[in-house]
Backbone bond lengths (Angstrom), bond angles and torsions (degrees), N, CA, C in turn:
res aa  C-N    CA-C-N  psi(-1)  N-CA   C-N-CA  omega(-1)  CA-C   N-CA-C  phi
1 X - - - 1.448 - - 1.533 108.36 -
2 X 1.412 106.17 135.77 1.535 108.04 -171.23 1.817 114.23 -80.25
3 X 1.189 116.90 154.61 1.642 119.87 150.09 1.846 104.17 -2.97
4 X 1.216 105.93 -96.81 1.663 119.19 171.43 1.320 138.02 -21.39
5 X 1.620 89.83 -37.55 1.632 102.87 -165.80 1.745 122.11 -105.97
6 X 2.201 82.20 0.84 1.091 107.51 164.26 1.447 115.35 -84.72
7 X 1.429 108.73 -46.96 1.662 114.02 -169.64 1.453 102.29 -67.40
8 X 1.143 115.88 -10.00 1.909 110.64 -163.27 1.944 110.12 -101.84
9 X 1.817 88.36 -12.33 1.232 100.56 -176.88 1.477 117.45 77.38
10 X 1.291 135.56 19.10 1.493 159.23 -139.57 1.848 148.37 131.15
11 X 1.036 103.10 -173.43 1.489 85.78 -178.64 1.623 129.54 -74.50
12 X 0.655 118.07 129.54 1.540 131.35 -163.25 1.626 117.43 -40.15
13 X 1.554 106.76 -46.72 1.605 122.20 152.97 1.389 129.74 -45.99
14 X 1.310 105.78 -32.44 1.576 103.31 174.32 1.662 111.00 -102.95
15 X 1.455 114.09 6.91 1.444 116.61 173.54 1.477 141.76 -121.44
16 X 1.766 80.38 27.41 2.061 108.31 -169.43 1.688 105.73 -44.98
17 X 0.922 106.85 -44.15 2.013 119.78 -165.48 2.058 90.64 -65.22
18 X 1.321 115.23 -59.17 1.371 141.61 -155.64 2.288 79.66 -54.54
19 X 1.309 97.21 -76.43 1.436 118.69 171.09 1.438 117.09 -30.01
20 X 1.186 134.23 -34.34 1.329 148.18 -148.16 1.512 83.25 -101.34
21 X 1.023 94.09 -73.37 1.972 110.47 -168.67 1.440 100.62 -37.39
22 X 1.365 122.81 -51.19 1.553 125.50 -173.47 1.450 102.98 -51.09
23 X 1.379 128.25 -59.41 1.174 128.99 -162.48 1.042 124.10 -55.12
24 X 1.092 122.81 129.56 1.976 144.47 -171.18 1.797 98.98 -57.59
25 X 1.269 111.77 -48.84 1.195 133.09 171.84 1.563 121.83 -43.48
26 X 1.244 106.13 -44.27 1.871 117.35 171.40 1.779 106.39 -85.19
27 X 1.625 121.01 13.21 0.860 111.26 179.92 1.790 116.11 -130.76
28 X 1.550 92.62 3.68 1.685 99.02 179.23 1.505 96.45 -85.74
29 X 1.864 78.56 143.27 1.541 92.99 162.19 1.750 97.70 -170.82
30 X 1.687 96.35 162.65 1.258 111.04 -170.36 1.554 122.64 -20.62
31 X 1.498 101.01 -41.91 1.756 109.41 -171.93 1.446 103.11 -78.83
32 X 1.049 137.08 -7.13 1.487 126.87 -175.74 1.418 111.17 -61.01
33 X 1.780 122.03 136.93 1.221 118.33 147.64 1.328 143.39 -29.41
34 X 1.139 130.52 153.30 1.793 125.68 159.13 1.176 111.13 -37.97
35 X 1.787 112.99 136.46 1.372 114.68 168.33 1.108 102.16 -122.66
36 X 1.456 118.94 145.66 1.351 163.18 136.06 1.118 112.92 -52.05
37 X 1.423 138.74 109.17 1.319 128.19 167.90 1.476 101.22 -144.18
38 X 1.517 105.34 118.54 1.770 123.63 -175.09 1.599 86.10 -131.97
39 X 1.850 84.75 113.95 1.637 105.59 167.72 1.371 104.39 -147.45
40 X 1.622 99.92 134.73 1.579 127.95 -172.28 2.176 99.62 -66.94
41 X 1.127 104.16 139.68 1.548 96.15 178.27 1.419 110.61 -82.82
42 X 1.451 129.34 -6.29 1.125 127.82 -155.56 1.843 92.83 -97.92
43 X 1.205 115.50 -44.91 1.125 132.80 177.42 1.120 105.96 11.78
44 X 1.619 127.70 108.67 1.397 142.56 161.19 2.061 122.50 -45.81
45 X 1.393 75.06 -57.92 1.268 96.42 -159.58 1.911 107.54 -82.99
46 X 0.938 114.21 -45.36 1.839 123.87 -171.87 1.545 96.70 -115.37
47 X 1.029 122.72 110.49 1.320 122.19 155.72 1.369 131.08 -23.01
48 X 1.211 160.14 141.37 1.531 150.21 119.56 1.329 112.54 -9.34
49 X 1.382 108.98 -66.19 1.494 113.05 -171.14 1.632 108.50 -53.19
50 X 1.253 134.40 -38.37 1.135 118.52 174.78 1.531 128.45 -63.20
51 X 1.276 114.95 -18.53 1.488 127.09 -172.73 2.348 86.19 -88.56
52 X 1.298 95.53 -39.29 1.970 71.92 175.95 1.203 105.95 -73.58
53 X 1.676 124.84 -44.03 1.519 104.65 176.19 1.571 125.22 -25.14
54 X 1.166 86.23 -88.40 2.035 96.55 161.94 1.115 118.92 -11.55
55 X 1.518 112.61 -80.81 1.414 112.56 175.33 1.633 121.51 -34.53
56 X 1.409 113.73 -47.06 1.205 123.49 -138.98 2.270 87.68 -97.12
57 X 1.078 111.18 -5.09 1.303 125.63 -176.69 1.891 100.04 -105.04
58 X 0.913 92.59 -38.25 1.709 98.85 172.34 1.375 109.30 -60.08
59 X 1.226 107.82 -58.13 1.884 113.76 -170.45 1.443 97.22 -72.44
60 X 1.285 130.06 -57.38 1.760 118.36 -174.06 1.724 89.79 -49.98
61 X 1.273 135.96 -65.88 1.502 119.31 -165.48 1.441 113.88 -53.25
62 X 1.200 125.56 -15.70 2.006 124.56 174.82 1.324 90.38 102.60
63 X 1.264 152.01 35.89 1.564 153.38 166.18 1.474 110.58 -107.64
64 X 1.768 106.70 117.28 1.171 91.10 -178.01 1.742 119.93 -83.98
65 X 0.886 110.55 159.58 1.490 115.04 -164.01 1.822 100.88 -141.47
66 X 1.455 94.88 157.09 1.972 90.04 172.63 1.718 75.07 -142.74
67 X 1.396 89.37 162.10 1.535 104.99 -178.88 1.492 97.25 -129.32
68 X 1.537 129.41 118.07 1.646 119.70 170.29 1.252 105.04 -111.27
69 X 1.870 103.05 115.61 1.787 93.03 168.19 1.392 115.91 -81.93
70 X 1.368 127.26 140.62 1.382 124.40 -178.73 1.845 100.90 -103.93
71 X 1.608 109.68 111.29 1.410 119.12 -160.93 1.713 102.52 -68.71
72 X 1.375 127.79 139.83 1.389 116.41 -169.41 1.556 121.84 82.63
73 X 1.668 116.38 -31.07 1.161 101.64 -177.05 1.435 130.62 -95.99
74 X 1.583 116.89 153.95 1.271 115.04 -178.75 1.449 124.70 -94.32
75 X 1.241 115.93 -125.58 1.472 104.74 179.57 1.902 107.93 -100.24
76 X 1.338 111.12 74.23 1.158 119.72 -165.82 1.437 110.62 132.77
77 X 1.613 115.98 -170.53 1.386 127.93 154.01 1.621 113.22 100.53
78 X 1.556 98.68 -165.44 1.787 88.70 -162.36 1.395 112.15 -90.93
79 X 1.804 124.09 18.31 1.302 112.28 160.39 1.077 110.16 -97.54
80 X 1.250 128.14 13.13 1.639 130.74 160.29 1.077 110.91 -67.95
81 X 1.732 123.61 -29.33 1.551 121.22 -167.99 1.294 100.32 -120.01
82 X 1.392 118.90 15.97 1.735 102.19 166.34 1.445 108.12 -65.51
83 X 1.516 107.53 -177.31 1.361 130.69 -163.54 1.547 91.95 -73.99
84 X 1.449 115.43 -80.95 1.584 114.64 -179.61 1.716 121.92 -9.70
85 X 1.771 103.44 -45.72 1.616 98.49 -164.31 1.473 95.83 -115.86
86 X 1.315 121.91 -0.75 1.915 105.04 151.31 1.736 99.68 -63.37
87 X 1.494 132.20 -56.95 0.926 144.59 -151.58 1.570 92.38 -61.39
88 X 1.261 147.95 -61.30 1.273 159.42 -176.16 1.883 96.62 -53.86
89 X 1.301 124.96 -64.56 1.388 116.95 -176.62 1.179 104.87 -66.66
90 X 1.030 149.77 -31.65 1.934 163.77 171.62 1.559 93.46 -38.76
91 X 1.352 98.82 -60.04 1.602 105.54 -163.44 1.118 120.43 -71.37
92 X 1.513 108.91 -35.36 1.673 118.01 171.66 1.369 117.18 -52.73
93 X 1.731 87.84 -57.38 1.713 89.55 -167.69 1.592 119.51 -65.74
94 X 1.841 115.40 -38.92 1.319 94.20 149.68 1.146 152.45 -32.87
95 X 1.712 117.42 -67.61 1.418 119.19 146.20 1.369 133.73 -12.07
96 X 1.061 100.98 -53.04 1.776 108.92 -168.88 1.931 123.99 -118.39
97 X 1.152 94.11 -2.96 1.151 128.70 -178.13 1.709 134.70 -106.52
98 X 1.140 93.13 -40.72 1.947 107.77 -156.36 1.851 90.78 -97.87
99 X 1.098 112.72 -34.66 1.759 102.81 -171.76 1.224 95.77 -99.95
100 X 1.301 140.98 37.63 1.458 143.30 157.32 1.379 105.87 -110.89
101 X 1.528 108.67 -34.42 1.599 111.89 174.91 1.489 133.79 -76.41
102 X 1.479 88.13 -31.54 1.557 123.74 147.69 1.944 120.53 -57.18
103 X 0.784 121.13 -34.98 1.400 125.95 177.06 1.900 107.20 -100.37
104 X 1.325 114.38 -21.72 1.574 88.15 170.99 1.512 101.59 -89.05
105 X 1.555 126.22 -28.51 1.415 121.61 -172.11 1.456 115.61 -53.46
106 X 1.441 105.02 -13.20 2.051 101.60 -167.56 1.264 87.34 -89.74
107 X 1.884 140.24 -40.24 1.621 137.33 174.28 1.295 114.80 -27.44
């Protein structure tokens, strides 16, 4: 029994609806927050391509989204913590983050 057919508790064919529901993808919509999406290209386990899906389902819904590929990395590890992609989450979370923290602190 595979990865999948573990998480689904069965075979994958009889658990399309179960499958659907999981997906991040059956759950965008206009109101969603900023996404962040840092995915390793090497990635064993989750594809790349699923992190552009996303992305690329984010922006048709009007959500802004950034997608950082981390070159070499897999599902984890130390190109998650290079300089380049602290610098990329730094920036986000400022952006989207820091003048909200800034606006309840003056309340």
């Amino acid at each position: 029994m595979g990865l999948l057919e573990k998480l689904f508790d069965g075979p994958l064919d009889q658990k399309k609806d179960l499958m659907r529901q999981a997906s991040p993808i059956a759950h965008v919509s206009r109101s969603a927050p900023p996404f962040l999406i840092v995915h390793g290209d090497k990635d064993p386990l989750v594809k790349l391509q699923q992190s552009e899906v996303l992305h690329a389902a984010l922006g048709k819904a009007g959500v802004e989204s950034t997608l950082h590929v981390v070159p070499g990395g897999g599902h984890g590890g130390p190109g998650f913590e290079s300089a380049e992609t602290r610098g990329v989450i730094e920036q986000f979370f400022d952006k989207h983050l820091k003048k909200s923290a800034t606006a309840n602190s003056r309340q």
